[in-house]
VOTIFI-575612 format. One record per atom (N, C-alpha, C, O): z, x, y. Coordinates in steps of 0.05 Angstrom, whole numbers, padded with zeros to 5 digits, always signed. Layout:
N
ZXY;...
END
This chain:
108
+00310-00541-00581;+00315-00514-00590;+00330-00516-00617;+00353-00522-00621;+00310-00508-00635;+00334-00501-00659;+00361-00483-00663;+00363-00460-00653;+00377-00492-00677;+00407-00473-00678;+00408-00461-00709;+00418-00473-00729;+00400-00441-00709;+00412-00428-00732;+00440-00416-00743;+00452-00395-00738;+00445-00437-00760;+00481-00429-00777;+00473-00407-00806;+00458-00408-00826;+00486-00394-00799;+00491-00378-00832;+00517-00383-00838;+00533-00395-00823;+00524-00373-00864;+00555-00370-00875;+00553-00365-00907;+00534-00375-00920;+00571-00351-00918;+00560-00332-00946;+00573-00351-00958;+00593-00364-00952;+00554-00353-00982;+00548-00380-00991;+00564-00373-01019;+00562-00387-01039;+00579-00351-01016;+00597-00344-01043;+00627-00356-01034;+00645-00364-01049;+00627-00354-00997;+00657-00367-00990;+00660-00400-00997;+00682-00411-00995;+00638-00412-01004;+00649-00447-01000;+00648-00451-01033;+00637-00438-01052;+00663-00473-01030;+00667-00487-01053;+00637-00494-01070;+00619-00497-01053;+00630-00496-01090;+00610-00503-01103;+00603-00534-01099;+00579-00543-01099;+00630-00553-01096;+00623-00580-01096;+00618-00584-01060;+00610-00605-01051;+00623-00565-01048;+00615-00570-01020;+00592-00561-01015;+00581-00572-00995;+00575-00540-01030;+00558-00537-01027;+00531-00547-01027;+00515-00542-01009;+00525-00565-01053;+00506-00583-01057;+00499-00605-01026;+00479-00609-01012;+00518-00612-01026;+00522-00634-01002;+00518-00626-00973;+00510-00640-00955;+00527-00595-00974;+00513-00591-00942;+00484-00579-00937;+00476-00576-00914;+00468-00572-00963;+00439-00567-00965;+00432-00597-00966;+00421-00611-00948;+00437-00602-00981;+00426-00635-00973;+00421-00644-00947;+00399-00645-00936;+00443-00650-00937;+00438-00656-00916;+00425-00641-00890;+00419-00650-00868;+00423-00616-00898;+00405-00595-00881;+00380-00606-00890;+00366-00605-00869;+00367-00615-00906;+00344-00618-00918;+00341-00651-00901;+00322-00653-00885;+00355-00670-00905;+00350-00696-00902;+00348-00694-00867;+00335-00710-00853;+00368-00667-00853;+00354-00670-00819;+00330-00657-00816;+00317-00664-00796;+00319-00637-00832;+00297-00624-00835;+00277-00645-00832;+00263-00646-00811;+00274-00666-00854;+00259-00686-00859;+00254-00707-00835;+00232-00718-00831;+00276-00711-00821;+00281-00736-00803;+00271-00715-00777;+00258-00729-00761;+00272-00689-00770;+00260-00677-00752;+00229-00677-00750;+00216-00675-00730;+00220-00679-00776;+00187-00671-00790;+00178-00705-00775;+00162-00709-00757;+00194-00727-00789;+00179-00750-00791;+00181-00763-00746;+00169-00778-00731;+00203-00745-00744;+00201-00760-00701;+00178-00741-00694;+00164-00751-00676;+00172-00722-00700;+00156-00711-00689;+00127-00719-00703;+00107-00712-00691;+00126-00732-00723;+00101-00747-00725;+00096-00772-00718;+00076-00784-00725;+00113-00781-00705;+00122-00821-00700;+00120-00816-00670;+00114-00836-00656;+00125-00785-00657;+00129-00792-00628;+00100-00784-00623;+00089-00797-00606;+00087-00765-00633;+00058-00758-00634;+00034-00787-00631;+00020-00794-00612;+00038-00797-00657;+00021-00813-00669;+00035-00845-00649;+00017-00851-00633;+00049-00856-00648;+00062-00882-00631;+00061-00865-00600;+00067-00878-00580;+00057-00845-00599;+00054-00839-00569;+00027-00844-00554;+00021-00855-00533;+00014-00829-00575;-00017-00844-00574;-00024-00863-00566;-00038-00867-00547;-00012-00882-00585;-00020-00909-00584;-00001-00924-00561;-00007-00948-00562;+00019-00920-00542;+00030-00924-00529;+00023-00923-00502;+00027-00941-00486;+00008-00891-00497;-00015-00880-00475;-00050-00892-00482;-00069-00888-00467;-00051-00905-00505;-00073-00921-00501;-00069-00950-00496;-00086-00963-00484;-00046-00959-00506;-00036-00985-00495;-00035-00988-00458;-00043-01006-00444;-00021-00961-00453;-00016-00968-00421;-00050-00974-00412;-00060-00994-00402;-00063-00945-00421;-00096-00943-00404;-00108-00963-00409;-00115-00977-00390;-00114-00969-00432;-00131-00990-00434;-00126-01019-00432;-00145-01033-00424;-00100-01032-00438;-00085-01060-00422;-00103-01054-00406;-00123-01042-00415;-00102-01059-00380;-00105-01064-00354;-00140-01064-00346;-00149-01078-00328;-00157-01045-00362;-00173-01047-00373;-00191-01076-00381;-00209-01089-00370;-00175-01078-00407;-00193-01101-00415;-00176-01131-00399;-00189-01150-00390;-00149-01130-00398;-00147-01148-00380;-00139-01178-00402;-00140-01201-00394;-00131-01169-00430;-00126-01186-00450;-00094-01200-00444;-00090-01224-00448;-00075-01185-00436;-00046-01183-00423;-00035-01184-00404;-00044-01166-00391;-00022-01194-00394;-00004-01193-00374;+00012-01167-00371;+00016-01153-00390;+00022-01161-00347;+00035-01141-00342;+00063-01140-00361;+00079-01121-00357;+00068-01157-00377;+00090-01156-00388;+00091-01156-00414;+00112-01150-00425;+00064-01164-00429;+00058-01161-00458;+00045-01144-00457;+00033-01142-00478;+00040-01125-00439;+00018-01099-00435;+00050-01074-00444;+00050-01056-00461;+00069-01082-00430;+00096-01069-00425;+00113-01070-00446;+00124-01050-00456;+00117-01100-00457;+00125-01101-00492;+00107-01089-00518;+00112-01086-00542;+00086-01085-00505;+00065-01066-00531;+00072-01034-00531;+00067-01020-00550;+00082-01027-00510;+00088-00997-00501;+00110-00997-00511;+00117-00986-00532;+00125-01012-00495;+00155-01009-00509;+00158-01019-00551;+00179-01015-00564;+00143-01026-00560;+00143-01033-00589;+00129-01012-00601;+00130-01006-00625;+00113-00997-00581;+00095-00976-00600;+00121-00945-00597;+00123-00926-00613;+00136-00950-00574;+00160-00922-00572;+00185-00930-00589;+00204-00915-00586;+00190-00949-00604;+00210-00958-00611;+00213-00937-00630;+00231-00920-00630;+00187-00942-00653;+00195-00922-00683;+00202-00896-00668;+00226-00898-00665;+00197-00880-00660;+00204-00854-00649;+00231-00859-00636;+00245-00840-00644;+00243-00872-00624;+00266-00876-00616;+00286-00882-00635;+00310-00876-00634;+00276-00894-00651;+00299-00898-00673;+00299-00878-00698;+00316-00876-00716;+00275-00866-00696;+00276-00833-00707;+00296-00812-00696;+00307-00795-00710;+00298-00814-00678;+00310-00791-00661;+00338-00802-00665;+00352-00787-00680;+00350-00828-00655;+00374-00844-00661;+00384-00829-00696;+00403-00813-00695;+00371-00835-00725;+00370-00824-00742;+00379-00795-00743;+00400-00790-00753;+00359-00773-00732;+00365-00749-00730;+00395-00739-00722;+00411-00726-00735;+00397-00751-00692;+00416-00750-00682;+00448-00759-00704;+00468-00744-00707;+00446-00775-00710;+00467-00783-00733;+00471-00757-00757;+00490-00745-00767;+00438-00757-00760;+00451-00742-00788;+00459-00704-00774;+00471-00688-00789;+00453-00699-00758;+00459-00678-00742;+00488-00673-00732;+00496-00651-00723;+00499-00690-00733;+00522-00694-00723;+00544-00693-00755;+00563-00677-00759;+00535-00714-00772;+00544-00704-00800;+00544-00680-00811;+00562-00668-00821;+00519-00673-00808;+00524-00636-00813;+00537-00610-00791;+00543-00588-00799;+00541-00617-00768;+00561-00608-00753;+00591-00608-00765;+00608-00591-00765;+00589-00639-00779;+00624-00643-00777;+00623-00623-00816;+00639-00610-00828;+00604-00630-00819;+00616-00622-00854;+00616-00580-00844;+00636-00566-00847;+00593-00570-00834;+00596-00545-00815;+00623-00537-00817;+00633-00519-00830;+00634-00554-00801;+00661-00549-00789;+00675-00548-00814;+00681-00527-00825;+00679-00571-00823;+00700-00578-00846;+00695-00548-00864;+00714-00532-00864;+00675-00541-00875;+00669-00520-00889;+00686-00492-00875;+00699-00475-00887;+00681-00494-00848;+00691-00466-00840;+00716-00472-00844;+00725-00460-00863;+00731-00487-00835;+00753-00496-00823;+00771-00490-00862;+00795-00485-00865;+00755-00494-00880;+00767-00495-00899;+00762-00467-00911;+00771-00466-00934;+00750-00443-00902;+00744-00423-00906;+00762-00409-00901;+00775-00395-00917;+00769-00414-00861;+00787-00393-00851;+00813-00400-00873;+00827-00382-00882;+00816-00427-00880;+00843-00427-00893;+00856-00409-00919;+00877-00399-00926;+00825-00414-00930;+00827-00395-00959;+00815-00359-00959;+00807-00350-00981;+00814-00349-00947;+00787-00324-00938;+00796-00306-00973;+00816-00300-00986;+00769-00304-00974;+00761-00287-00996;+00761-00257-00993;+00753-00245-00973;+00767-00249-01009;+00753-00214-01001;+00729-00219-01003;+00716-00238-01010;+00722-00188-00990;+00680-00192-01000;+00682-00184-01024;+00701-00180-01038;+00657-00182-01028;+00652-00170-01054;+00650-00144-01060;+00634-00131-01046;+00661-00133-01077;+00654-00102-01074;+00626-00095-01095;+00617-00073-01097;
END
């Protein structure tokens, strides 16, 4: 489920600003690329299980290290996301946290 943050973008600092679009952008990106790594290596992960056993080239355990090597990139996509998701939580915070301290009028 996505979470949508707003916050008026006249309250933060200018040098804080750059840096937390960024990084909205760089989880954007890391969201785009697991969901093409879990798609595409999923595939090939559900054709690894079906067909192993099939042709009968593998053992039950190099049939099981091909599955597990084809889920890895998606796993360490998500690992990725997860990090940088957490970075933009904390800078989130830091931003508000440095907002309530200073509060602006609005604008008239």
């Amino acid at each position: 489920m996505e979470t949508l943050t707003w916050f008026r973008s006249a309250t933060v600092p200018r040098d804080k600003l750059a840096p937390l679009l960024s990084e909205y952008l760089a989880l954007d990106r890391l969201r785009t690329v697991r969901r093409l790594l879990l798609v595409r290596c999923g595939a090939l992960a559900l054709m690894a299980a079906v067909v192993g056993p099939l042709v009968g080239w593998l053992s039950a355990l190099g049939r099981s290290l091909v599955v597990a090597l084809f889920l890895l990139p998606p796993a360490w996509a998500w690992i990725l996301e997860r990090r940088a998701d957490l970075r933009l939580t904390d800078r989130l915070r830091s931003i508000d946290a440095s907002t309530a301290r200073h509060p602006q009028a609005p604008p008239s």
